[in-house]
N, CA, C and O atoms as a MOPAC input file, in Angstrom:
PM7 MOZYME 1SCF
protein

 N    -39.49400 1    -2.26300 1    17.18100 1
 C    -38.17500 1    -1.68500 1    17.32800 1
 C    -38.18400 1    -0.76400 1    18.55400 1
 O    -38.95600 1     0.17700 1    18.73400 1
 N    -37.16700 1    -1.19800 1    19.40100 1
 C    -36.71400 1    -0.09400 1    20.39600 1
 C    -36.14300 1     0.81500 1    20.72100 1
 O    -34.99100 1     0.43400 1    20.51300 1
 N    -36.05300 1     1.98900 1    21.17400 1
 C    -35.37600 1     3.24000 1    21.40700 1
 C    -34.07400 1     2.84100 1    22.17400 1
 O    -33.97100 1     1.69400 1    22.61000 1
 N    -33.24100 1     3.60700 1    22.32000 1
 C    -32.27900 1     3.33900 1    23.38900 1
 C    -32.91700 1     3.42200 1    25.05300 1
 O    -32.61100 1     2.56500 1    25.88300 1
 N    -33.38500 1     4.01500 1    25.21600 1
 C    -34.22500 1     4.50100 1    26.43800 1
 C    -35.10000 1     3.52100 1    26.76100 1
 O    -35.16500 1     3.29100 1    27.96900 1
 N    -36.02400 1     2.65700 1    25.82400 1
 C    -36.91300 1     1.34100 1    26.04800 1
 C    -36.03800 1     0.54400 1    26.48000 1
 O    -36.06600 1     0.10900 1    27.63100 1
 N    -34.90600 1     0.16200 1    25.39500 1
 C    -34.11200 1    -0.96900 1    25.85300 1
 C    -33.53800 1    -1.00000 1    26.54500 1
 O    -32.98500 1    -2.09800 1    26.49100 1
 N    -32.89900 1     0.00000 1    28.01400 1
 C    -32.79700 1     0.31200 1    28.89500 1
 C    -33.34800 1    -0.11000 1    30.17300 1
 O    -32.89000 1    -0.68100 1    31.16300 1
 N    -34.54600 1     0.38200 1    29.81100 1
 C    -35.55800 1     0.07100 1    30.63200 1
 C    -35.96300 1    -1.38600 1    30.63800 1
 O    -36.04700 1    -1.89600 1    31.75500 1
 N    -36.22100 1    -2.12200 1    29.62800 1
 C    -36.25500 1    -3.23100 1    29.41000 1
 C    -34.95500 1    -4.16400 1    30.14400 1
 O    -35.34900 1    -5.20600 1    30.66800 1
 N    -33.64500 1    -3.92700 1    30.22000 1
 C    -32.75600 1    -4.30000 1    30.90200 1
 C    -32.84700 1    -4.44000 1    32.04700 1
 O    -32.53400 1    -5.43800 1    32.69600 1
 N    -33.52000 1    -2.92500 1    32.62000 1
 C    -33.19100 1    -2.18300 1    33.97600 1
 C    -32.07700 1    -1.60900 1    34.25400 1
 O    -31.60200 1    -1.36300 1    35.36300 1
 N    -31.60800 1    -1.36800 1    33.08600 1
 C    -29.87200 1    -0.53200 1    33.34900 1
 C    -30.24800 1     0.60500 1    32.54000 1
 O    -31.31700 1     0.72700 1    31.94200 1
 N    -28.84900 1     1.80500 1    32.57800 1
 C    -29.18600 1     2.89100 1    32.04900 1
 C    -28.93900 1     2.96400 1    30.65100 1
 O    -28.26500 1     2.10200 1    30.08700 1
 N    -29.46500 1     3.98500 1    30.01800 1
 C    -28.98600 1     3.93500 1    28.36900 1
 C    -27.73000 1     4.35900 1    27.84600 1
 O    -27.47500 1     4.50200 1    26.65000 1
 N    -26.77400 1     4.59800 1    29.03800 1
 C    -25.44500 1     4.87600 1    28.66600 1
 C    -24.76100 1     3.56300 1    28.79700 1
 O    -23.64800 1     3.39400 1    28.29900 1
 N    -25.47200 1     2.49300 1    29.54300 1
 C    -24.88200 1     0.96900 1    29.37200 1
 C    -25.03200 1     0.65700 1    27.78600 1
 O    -24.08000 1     0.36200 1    27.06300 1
 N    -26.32800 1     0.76700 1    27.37900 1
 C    -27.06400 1     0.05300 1    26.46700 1
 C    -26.38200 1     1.11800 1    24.97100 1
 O    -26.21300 1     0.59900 1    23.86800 1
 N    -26.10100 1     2.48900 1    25.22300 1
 C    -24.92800 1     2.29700 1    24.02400 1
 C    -23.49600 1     2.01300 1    24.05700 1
 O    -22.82200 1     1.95400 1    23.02800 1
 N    -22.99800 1     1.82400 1    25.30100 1
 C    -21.32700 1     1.00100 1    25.72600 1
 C    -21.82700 1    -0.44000 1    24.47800 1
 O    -21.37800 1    -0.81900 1    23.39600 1
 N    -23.02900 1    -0.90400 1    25.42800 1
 C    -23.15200 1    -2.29000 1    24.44400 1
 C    -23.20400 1    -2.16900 1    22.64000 1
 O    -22.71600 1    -3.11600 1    22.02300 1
 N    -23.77400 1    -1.04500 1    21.87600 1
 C    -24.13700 1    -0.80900 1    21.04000 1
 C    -22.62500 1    -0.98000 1    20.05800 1
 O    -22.14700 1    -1.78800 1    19.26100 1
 N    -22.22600 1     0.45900 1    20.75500 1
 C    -20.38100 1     0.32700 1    20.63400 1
 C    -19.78900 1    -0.37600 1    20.24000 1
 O    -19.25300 1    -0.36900 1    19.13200 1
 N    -19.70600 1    -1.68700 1    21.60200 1
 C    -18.66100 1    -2.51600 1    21.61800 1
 C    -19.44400 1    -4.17100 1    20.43900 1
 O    -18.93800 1    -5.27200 1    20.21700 1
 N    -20.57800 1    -3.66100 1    20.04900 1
 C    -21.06400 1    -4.82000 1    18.80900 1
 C    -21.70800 1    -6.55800 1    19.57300 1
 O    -21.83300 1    -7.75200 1    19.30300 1
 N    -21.88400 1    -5.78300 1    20.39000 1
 C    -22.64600 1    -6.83700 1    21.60100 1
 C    -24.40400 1    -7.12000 1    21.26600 1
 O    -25.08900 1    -8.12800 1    21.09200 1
 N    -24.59700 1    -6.01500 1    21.28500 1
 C    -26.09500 1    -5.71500 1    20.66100 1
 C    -26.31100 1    -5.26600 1    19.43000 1
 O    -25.94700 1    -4.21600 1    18.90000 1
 N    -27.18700 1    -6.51500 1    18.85900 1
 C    -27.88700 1    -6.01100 1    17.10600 1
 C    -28.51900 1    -4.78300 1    17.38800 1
 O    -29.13200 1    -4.51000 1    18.42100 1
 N    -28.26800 1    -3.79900 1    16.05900 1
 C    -29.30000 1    -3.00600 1    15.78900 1
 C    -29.05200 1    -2.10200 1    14.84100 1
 O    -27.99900 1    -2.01200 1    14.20900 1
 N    -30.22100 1    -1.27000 1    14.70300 1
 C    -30.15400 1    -0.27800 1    13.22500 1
 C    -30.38300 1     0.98100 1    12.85500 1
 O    -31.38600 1     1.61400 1    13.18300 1
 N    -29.62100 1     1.33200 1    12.27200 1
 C    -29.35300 1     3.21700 1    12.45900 1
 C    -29.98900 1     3.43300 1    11.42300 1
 O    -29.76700 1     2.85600 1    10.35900 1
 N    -31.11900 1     4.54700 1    11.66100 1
 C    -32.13800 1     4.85000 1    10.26600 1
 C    -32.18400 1     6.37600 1    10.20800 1
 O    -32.35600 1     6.92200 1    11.29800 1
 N    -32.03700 1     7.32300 1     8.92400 1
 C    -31.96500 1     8.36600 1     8.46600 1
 C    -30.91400 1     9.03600 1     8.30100 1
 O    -30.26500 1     8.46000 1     9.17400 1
 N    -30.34200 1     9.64500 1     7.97100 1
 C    -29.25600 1    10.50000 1     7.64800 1
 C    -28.52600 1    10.96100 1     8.45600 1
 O    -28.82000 1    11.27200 1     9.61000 1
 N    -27.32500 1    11.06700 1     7.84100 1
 C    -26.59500 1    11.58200 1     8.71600 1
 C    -26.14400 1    10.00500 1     9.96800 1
 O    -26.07800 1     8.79000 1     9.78500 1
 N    -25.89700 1    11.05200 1    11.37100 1
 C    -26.30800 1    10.17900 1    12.58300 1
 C    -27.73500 1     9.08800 1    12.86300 1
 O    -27.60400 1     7.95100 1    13.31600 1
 N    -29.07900 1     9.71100 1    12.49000 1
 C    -29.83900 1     8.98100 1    12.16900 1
 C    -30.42000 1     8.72700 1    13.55700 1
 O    -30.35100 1     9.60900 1    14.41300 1
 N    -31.00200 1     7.52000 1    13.81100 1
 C    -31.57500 1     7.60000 1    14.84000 1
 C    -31.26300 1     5.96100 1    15.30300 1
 O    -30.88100 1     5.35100 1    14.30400 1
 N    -31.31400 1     5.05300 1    16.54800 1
 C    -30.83700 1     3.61200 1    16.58500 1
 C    -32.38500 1     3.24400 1    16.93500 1
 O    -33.47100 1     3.78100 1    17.15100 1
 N    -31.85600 1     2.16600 1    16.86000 1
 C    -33.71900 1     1.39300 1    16.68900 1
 C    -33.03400 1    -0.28100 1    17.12400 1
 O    -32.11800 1    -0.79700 1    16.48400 1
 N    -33.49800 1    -0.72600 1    17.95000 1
 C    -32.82400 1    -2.00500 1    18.51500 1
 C    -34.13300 1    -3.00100 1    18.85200 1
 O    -34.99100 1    -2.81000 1    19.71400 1
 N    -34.00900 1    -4.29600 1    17.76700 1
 C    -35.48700 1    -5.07400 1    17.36900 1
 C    -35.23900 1    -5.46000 1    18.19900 1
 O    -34.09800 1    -5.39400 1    18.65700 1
 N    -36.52400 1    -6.21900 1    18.92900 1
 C    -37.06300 1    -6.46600 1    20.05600 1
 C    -36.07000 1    -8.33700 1    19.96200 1
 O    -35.34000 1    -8.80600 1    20.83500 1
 N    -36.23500 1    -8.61600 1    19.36600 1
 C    -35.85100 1   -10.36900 1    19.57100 1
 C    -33.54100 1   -10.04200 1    18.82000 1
 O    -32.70500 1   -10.76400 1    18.27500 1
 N    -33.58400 1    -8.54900 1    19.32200 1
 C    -32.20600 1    -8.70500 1    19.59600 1
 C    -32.00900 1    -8.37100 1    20.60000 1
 O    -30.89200 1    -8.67700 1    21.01700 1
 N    -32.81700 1    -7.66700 1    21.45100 1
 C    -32.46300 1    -7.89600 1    23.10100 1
 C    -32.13600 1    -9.14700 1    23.37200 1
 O    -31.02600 1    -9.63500 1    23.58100 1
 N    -33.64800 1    -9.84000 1    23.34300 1
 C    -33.78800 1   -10.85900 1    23.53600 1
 C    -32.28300 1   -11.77200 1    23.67500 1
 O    -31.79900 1   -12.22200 1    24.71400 1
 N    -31.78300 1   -11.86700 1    22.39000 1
 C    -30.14600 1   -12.76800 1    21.86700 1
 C    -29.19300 1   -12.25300 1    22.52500 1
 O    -28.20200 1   -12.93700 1    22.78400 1
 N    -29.31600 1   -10.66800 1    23.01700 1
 C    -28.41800 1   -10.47800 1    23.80500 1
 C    -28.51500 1   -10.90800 1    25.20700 1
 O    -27.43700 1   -11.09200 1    25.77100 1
 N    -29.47700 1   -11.08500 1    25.81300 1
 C    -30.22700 1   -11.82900 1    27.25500 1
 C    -29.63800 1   -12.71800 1    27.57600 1
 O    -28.86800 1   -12.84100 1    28.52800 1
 N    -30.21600 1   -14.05200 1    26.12800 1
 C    -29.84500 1   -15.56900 1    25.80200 1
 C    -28.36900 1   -16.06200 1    25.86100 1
 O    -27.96000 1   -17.19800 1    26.10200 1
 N    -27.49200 1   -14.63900 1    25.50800 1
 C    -26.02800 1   -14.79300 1    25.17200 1
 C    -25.45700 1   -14.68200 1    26.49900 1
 O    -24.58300 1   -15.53000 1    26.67800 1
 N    -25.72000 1   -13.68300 1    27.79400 1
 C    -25.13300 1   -13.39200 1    28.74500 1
 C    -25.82100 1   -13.91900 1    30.33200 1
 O    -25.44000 1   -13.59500 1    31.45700 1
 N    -27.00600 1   -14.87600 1    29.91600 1
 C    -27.40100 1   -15.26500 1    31.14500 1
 C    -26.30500 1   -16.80200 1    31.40000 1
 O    -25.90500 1   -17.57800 1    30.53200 1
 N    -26.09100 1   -16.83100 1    32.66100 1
 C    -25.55600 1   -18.02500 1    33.00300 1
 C    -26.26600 1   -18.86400 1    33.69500 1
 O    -27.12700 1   -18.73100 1    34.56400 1
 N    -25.61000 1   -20.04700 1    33.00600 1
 C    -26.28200 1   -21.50900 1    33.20300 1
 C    -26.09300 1   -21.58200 1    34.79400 1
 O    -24.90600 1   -21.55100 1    35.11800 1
 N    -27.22500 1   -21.69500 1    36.11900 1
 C    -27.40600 1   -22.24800 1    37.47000 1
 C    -26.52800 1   -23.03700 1    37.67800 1
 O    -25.59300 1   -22.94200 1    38.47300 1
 N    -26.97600 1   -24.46800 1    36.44700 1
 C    -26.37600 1   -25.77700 1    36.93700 1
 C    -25.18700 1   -25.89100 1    36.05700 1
 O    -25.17000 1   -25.81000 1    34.82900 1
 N    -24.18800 1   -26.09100 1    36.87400 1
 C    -22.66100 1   -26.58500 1    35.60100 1
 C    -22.14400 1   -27.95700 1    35.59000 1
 O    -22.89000 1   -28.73900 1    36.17900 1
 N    -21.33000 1   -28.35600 1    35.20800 1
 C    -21.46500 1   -29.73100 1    35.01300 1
 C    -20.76300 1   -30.44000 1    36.39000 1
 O    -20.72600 1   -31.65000 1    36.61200 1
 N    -20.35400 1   -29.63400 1    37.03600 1
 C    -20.19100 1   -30.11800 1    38.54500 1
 C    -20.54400 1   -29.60900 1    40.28600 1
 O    -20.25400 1   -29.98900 1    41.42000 1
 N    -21.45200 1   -28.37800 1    39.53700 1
 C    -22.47000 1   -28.11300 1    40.59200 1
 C    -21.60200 1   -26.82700 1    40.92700 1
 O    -22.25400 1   -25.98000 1    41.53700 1
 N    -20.54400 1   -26.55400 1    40.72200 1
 C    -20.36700 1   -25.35300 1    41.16900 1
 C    -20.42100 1   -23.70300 1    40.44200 1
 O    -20.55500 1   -23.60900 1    39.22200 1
 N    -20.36900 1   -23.14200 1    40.83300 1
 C    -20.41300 1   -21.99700 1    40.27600 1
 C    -19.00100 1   -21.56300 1    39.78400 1
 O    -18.14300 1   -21.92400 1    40.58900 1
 N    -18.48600 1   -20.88600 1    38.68800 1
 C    -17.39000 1   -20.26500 1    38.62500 1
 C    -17.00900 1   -19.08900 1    38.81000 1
 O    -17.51800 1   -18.11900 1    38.24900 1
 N    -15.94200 1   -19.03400 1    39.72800 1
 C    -15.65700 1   -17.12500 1    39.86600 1
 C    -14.84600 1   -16.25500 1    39.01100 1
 O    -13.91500 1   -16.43400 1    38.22600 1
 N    -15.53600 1   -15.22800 1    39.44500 1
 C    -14.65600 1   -14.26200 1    37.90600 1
 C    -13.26600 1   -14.43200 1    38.36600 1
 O    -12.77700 1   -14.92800 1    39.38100 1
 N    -12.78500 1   -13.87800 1    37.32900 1
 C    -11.06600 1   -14.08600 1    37.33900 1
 C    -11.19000 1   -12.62500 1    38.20500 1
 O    -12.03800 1   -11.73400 1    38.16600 1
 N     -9.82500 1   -12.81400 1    39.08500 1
 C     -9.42800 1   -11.58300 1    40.02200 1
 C     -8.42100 1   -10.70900 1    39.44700 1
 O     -7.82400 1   -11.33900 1    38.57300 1
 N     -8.07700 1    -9.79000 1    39.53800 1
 C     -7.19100 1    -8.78000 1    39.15200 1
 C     -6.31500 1    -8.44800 1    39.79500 1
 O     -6.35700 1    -8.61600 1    41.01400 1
 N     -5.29500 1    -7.90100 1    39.21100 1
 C     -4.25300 1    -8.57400 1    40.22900 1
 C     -3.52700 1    -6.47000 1    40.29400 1
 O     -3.07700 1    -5.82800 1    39.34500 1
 N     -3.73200 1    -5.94800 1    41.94500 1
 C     -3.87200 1    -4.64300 1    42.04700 1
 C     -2.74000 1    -4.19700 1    42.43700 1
 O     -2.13700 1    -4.73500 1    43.36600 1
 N     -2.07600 1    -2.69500 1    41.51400 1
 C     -0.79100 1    -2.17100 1    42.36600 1
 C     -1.35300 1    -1.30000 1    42.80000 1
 O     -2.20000 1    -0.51100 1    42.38100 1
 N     -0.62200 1    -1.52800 1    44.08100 1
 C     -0.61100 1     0.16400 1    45.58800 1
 C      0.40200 1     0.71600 1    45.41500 1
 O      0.90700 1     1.19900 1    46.42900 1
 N      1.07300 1     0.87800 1    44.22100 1
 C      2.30700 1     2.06000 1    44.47600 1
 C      2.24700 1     3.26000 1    44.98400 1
 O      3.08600 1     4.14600 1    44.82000 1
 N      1.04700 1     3.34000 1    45.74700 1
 C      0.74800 1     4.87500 1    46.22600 1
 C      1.24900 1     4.94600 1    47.71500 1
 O      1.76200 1     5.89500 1    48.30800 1
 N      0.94000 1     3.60300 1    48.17800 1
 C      1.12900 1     3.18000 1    49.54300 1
 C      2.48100 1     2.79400 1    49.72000 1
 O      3.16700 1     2.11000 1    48.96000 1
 N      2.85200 1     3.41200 1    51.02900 1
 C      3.84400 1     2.99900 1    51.94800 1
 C      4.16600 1     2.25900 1    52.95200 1
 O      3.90500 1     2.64700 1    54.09100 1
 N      4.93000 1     0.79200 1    52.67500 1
 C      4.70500 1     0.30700 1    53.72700 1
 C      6.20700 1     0.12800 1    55.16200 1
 O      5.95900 1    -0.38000 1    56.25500 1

């Protein structure tokens, strides 16, 4: 079982990512002792979270897909 701070590190991102993920129910894991308690995140649920968000190289027509764009207001600007 991992700390927030291991699994972090284990990512290479910070541990304020890795409880956004915790949060939002992205990543298994388990709160032990009272109260608040402490999180503990098993090693082969990184893992599923890895497995879940790596993308496939090859797609079924060779290309890559791009993220969807957002579509931005400048109401600040004057033109």
């Amino acid at each position: 079982m991992l700390t927030v701070a291991q699994a972090a590190e284990r990512l290479n991102a910070r541990p304020g990512l890795v409880r956004r993920l915790l949060a939002a129910g992205l990543l298994r894991h388990c709160r032990i002792g009272l109260g608040r308690g402490v999180i503990r995140i098993p090693e082969d649920a990184l893992e599923e979270y890895i497995r879940a968000v790596t993308v496939d190289a090859s797609s079924s027509d060779g290309k890559a897909t791009p993220a969807p764009r957002r579509r931005v207001s400048l109401r600040h600007l004057r033109l």
